[in-house]
N, CA, C and O atoms as a CHARMM CRD file, in Angstrom:
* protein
*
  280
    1    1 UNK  N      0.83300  -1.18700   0.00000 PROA 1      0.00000
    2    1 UNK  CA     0.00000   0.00000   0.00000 PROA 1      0.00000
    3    1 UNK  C      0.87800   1.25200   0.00000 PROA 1      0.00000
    4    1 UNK  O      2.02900   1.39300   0.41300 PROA 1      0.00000
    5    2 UNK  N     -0.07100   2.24100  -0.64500 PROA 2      0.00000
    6    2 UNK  CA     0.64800   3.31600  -0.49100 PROA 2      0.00000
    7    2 UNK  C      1.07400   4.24000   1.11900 PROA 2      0.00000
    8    2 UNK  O      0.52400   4.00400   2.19500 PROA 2      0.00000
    9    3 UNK  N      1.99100   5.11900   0.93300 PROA 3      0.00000
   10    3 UNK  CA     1.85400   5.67800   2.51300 PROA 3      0.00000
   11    3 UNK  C      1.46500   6.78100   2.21900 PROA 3      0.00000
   12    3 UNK  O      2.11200   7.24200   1.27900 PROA 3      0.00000
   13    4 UNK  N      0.55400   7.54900   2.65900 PROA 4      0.00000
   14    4 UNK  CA     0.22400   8.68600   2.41700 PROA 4      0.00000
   15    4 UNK  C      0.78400  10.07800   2.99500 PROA 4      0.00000
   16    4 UNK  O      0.64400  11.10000   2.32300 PROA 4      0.00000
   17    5 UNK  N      1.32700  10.10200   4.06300 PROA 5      0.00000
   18    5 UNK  CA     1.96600  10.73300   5.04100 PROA 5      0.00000
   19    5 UNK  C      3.29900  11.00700   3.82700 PROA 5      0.00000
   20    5 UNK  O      3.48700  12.09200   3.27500 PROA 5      0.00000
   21    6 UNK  N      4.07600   9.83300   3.60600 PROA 6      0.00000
   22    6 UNK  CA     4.94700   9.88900   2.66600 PROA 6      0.00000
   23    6 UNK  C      4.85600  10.43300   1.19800 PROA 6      0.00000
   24    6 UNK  O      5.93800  10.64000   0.64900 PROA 6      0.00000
   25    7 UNK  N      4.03600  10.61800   0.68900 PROA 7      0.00000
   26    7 UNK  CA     3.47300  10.89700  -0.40100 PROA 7      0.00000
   27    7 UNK  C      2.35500  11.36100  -0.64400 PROA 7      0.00000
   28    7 UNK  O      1.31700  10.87200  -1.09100 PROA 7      0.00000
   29    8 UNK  N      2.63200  12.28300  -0.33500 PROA 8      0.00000
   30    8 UNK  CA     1.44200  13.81300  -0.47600 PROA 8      0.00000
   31    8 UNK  C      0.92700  14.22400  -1.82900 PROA 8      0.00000
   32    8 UNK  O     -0.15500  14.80700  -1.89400 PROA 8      0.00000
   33    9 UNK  N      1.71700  13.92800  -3.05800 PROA 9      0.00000
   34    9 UNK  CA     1.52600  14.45400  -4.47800 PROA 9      0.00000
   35    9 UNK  C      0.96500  13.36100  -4.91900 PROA 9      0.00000
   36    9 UNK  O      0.74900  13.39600  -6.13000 PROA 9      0.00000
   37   10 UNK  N      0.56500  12.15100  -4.24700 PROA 10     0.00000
   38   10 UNK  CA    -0.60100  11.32900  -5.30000 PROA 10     0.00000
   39   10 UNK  C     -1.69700  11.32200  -5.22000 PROA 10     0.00000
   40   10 UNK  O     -2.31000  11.13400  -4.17000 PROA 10     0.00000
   41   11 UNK  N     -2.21900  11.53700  -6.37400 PROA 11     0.00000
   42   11 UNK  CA    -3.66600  11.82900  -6.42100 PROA 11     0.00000
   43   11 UNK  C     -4.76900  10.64500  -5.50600 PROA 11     0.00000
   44   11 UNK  O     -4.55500   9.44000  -5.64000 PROA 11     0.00000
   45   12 UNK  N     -5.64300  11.02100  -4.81900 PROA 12     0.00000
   46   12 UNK  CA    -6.62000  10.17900  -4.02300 PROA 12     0.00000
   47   12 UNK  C     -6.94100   9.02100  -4.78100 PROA 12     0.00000
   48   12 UNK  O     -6.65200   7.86800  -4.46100 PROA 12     0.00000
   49   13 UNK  N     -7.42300   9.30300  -5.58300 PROA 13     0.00000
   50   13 UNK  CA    -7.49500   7.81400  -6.44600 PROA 13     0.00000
   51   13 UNK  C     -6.94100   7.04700  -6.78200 PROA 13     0.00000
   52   13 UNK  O     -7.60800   6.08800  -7.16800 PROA 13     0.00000
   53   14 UNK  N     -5.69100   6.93600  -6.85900 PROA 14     0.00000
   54   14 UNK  CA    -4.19500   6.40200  -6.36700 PROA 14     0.00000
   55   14 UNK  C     -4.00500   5.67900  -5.11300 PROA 14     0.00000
   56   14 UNK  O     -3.28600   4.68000  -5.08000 PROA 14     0.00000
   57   15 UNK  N     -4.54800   6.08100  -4.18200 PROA 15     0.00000
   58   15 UNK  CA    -3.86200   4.82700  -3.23400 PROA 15     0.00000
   59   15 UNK  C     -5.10000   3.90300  -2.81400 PROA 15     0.00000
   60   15 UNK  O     -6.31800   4.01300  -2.67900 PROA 15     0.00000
   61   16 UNK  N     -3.85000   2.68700  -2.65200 PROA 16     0.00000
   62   16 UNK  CA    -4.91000   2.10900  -2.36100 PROA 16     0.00000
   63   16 UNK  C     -5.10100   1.69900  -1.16000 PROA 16     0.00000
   64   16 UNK  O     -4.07700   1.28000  -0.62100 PROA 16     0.00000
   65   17 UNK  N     -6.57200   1.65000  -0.19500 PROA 17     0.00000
   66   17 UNK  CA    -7.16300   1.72000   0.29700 PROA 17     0.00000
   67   17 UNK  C     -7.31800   0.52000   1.11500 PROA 17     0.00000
   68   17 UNK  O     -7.38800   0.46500   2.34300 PROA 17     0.00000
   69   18 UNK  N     -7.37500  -0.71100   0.02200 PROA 18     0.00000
   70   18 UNK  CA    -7.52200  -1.76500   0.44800 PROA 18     0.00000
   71   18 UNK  C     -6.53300  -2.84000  -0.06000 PROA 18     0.00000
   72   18 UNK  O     -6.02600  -2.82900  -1.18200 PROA 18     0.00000
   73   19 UNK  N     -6.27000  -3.97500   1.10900 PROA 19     0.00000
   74   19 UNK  CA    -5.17100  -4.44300   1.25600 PROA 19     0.00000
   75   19 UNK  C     -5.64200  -6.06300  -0.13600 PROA 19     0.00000
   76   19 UNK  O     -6.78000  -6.21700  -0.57900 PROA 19     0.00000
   77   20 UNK  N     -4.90300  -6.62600  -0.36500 PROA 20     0.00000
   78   20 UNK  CA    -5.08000  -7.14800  -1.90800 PROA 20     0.00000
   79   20 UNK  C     -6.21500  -8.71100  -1.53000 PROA 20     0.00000
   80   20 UNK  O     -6.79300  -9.43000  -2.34400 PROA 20     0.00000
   81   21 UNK  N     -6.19900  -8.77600  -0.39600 PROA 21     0.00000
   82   21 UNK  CA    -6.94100  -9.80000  -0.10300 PROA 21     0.00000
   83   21 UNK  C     -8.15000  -9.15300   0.06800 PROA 21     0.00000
   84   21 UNK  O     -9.03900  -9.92200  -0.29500 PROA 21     0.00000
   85   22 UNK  N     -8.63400  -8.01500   0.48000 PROA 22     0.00000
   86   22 UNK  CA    -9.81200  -6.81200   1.04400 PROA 22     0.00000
   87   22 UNK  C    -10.28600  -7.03500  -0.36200 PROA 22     0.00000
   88   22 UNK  O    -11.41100  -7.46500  -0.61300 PROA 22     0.00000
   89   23 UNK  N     -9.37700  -6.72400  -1.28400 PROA 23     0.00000
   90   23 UNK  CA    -9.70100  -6.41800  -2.86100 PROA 23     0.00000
   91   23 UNK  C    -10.25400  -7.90000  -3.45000 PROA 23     0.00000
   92   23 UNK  O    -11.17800  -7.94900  -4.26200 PROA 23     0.00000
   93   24 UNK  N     -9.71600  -8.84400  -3.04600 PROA 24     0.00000
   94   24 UNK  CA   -10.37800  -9.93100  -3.60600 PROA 24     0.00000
   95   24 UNK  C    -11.33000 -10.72100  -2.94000 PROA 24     0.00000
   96   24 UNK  O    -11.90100 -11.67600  -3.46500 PROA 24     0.00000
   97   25 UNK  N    -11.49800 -10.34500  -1.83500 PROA 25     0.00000
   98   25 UNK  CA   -13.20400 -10.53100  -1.12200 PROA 25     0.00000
   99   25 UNK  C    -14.19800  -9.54800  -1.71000 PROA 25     0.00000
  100   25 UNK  O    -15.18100 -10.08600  -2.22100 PROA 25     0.00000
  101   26 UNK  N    -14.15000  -7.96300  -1.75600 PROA 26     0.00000
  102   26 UNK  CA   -15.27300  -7.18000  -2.32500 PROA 26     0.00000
  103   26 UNK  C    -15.17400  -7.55300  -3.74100 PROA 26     0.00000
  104   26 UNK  O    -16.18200  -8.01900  -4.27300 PROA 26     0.00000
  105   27 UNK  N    -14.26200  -7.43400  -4.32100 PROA 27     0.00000
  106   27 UNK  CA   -14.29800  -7.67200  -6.09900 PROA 27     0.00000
  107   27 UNK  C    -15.13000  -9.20600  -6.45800 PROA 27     0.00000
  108   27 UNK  O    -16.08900  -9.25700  -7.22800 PROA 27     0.00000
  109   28 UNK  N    -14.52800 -10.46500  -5.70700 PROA 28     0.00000
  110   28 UNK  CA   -15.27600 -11.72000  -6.52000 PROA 28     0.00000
  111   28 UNK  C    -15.96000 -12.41200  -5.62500 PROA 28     0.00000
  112   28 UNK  O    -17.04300 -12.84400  -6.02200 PROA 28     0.00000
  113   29 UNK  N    -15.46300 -12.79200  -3.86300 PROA 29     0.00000
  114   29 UNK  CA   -15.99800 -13.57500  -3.75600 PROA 29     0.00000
  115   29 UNK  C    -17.72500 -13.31200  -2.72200 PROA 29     0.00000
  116   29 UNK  O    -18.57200 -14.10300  -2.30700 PROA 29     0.00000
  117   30 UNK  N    -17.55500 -11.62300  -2.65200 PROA 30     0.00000
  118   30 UNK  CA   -18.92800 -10.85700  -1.98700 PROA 30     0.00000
  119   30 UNK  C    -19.94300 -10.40800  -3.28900 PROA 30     0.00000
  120   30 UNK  O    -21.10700 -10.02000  -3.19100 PROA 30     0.00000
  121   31 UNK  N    -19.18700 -10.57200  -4.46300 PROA 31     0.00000
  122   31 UNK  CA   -19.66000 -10.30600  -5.65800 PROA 31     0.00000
  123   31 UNK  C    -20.29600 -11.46300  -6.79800 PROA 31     0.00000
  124   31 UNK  O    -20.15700 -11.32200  -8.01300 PROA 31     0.00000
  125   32 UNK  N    -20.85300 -12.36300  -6.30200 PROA 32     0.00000
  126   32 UNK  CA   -21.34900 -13.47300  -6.63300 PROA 32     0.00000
  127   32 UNK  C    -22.90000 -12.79100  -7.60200 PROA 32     0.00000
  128   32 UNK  O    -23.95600 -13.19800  -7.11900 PROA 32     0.00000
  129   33 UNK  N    -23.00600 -12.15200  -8.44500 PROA 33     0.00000
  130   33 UNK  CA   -24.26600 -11.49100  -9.28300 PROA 33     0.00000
  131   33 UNK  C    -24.63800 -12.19300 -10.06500 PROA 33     0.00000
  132   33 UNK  O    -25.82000 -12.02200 -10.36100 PROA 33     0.00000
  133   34 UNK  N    -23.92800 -13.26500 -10.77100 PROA 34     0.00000
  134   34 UNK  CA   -24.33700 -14.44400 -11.63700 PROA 34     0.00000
  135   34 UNK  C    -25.33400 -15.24100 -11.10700 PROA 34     0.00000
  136   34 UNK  O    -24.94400 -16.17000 -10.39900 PROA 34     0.00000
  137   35 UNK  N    -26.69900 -15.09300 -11.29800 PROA 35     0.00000
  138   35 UNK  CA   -27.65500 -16.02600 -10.56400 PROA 35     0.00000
  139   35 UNK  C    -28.76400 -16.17400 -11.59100 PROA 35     0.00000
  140   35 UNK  O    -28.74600 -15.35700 -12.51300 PROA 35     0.00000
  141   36 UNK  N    -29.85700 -17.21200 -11.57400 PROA 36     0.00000
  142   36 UNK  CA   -30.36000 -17.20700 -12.68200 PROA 36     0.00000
  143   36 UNK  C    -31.43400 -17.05700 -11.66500 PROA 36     0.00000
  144   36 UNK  O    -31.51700 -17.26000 -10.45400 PROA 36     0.00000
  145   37 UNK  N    -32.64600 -16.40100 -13.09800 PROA 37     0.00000
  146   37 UNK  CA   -33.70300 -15.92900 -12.35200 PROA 37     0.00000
  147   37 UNK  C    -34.48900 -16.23100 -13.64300 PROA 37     0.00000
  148   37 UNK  O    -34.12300 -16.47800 -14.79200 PROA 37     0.00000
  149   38 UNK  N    -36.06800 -16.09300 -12.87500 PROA 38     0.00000
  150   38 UNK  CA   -37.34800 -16.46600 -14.20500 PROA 38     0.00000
  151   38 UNK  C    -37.41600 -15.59300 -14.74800 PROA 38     0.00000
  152   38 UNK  O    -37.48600 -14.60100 -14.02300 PROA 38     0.00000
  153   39 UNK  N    -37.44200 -15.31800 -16.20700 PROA 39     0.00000
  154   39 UNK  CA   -37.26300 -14.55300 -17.12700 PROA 39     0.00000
  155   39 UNK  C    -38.49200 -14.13000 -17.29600 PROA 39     0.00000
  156   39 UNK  O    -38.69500 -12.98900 -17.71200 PROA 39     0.00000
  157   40 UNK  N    -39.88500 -15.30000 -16.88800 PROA 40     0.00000
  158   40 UNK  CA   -41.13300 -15.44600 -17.62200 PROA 40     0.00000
  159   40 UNK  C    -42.19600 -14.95200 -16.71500 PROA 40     0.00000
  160   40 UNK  O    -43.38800 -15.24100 -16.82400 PROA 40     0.00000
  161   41 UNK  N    -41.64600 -14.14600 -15.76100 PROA 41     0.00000
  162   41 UNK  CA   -42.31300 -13.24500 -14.89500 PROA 41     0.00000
  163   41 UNK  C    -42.10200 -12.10800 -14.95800 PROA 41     0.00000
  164   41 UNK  O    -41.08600 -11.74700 -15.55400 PROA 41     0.00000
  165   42 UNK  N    -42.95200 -11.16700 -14.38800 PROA 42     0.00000
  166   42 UNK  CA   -42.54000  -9.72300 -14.28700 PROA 42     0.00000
  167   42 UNK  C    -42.67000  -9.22300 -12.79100 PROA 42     0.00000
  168   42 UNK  O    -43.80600  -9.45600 -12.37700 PROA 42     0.00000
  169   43 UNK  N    -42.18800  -8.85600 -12.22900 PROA 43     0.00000
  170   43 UNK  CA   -41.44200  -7.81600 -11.14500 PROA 43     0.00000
  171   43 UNK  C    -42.64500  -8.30000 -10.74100 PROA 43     0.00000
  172   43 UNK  O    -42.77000  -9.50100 -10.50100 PROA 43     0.00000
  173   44 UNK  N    -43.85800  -7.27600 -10.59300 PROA 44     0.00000
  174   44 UNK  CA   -44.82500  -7.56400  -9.85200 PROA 44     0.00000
  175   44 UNK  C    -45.49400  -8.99300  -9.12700 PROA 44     0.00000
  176   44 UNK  O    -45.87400  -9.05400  -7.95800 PROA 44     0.00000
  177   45 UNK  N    -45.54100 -10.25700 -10.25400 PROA 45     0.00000
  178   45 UNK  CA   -45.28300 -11.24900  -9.54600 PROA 45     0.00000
  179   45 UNK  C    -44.30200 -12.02700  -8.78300 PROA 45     0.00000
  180   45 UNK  O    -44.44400 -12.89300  -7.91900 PROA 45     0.00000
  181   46 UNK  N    -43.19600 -11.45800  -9.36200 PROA 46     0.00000
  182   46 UNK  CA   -42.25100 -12.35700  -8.46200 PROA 46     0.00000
  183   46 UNK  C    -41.88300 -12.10100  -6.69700 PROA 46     0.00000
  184   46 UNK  O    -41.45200 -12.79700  -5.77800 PROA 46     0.00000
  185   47 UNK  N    -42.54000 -10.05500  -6.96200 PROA 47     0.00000
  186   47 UNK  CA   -42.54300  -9.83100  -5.52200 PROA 47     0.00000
  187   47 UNK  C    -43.84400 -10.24100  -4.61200 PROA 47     0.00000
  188   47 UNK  O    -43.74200 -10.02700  -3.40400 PROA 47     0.00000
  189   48 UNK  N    -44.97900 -10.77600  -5.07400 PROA 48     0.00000
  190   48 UNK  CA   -46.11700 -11.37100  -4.43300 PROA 48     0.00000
  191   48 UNK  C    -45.71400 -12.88600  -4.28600 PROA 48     0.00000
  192   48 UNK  O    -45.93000 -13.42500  -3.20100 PROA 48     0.00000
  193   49 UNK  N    -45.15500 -13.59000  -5.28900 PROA 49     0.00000
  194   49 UNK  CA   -43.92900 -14.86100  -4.72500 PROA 49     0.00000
  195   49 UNK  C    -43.43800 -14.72100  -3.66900 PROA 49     0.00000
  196   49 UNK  O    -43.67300 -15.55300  -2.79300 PROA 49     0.00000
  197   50 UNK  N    -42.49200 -13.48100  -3.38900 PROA 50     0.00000
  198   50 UNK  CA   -41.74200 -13.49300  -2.68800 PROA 50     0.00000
  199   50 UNK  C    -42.61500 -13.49200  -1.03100 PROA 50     0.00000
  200   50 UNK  O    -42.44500 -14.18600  -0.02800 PROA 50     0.00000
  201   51 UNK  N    -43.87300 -12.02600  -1.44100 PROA 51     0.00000
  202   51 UNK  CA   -44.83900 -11.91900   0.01100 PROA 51     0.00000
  203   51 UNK  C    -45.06500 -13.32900   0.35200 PROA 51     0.00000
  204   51 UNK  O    -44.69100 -13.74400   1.44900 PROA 51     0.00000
  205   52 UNK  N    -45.49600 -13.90100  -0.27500 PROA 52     0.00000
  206   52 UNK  CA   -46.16500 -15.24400  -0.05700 PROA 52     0.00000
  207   52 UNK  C    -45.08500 -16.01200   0.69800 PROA 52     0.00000
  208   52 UNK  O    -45.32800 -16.64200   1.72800 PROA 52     0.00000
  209   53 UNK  N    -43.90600 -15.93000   0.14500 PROA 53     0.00000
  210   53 UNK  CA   -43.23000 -17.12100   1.01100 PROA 53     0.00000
  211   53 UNK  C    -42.63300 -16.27000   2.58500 PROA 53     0.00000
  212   53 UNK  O    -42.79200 -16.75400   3.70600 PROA 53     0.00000
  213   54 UNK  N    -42.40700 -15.83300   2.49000 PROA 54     0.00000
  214   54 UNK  CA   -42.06600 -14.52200   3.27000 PROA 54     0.00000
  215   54 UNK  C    -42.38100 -13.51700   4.01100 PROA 54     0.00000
  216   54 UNK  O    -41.57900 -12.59500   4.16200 PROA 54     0.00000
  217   55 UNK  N    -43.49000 -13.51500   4.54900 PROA 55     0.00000
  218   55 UNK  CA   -44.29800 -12.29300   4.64600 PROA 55     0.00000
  219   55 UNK  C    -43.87000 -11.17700   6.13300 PROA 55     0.00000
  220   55 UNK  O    -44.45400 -10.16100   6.51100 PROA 55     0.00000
  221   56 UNK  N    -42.86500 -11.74000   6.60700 PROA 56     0.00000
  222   56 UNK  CA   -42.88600 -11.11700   7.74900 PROA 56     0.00000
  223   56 UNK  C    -40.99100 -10.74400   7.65300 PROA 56     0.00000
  224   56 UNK  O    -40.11400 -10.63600   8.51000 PROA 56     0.00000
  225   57 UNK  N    -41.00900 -10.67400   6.62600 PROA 57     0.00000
  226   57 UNK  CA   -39.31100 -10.61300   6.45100 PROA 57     0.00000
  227   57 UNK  C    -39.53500  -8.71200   5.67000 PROA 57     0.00000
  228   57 UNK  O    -40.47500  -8.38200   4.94700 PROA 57     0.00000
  229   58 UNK  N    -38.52100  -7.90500   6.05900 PROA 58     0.00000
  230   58 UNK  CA   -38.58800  -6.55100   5.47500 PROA 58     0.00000
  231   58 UNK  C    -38.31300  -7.00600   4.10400 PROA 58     0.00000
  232   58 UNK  O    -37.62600  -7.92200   3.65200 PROA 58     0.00000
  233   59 UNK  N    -39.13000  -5.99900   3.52000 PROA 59     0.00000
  234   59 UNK  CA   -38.92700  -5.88400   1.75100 PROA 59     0.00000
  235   59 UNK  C    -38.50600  -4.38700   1.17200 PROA 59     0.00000
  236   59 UNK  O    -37.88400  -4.20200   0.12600 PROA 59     0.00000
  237   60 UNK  N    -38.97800  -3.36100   2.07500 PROA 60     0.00000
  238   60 UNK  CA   -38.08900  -2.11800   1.41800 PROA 60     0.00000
  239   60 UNK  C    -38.26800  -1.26200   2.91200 PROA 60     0.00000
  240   60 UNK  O    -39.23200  -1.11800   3.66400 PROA 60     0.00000
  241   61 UNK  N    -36.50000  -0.65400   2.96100 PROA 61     0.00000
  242   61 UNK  CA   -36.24600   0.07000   3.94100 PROA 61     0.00000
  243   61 UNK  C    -36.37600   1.65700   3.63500 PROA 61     0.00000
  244   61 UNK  O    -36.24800   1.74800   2.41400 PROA 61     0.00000
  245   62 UNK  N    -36.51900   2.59600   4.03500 PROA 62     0.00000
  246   62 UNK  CA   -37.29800   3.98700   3.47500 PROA 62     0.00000
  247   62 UNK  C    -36.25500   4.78900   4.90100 PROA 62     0.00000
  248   62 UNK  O    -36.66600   4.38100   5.98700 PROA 62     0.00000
  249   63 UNK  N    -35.14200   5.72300   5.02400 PROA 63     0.00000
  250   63 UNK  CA   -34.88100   6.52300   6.26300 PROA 63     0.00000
  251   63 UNK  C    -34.92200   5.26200   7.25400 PROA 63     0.00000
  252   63 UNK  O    -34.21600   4.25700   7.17200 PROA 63     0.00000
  253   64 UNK  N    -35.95100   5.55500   8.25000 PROA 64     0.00000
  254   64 UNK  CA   -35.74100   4.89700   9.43200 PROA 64     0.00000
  255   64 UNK  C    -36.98300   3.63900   9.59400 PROA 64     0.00000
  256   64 UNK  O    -37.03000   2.77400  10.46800 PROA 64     0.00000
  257   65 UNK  N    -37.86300   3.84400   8.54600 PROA 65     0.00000
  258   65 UNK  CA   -39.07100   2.99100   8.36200 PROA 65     0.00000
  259   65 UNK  C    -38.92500   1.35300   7.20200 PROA 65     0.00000
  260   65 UNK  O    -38.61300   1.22600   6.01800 PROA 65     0.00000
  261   66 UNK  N    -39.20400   0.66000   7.94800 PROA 66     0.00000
  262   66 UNK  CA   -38.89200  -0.80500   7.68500 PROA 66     0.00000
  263   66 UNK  C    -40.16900  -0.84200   7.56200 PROA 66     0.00000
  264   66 UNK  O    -40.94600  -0.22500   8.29000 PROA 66     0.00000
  265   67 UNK  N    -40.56300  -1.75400   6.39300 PROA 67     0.00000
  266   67 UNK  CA   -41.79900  -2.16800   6.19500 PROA 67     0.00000
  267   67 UNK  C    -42.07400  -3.65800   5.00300 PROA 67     0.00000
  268   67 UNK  O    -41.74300  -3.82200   3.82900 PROA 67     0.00000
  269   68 UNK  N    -42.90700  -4.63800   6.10300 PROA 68     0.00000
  270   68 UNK  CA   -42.34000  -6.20000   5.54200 PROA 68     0.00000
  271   68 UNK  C    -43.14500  -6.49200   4.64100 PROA 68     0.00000
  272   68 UNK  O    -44.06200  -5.69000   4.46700 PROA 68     0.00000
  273   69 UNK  N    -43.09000  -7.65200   3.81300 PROA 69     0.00000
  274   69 UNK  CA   -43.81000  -7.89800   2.54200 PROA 69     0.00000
  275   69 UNK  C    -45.44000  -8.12400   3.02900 PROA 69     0.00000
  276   69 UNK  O    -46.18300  -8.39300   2.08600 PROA 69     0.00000
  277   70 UNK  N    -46.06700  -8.05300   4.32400 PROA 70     0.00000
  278   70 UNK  CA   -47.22800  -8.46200   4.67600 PROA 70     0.00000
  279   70 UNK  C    -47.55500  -7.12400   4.33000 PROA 70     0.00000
  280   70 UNK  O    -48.71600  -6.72500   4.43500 PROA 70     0.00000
């Protein structure tokens, strides 16, 4: 890593931040987005799927207001 104290003239976006293992937990293995999903639905049903199996689990957080798929 860079030292920053030591090196004042590199630009912020330049150092790095995170240590190379940090980098390869957020980059691949917290980054798992490859998932298959039903194509042959649309949004609206899949989130009444979801109420249904689920109903007491939060579905969208708003500020300080939690509010569950029931």
């Amino acid at each position: 890593m860079i030292n920053v104290i030591y090196n004042l003239d590199i630009p912020i976006y330049q150092l790095e931040i995170l240590s190379a293992s940090e980098r390869q937990e957020l980059l691949f293995e917290l980054n798992q987005t490859n998932l298959d999903y039903q194509c042959d639905k649309c949004i609206d049903q899949l989130f009444a799927e979801q109420a249904e199996k689920t109903p007491d689990q939060i579905a969208v957080v708003f500020e300080n207001e939690e509010i569950t798929y029931q």
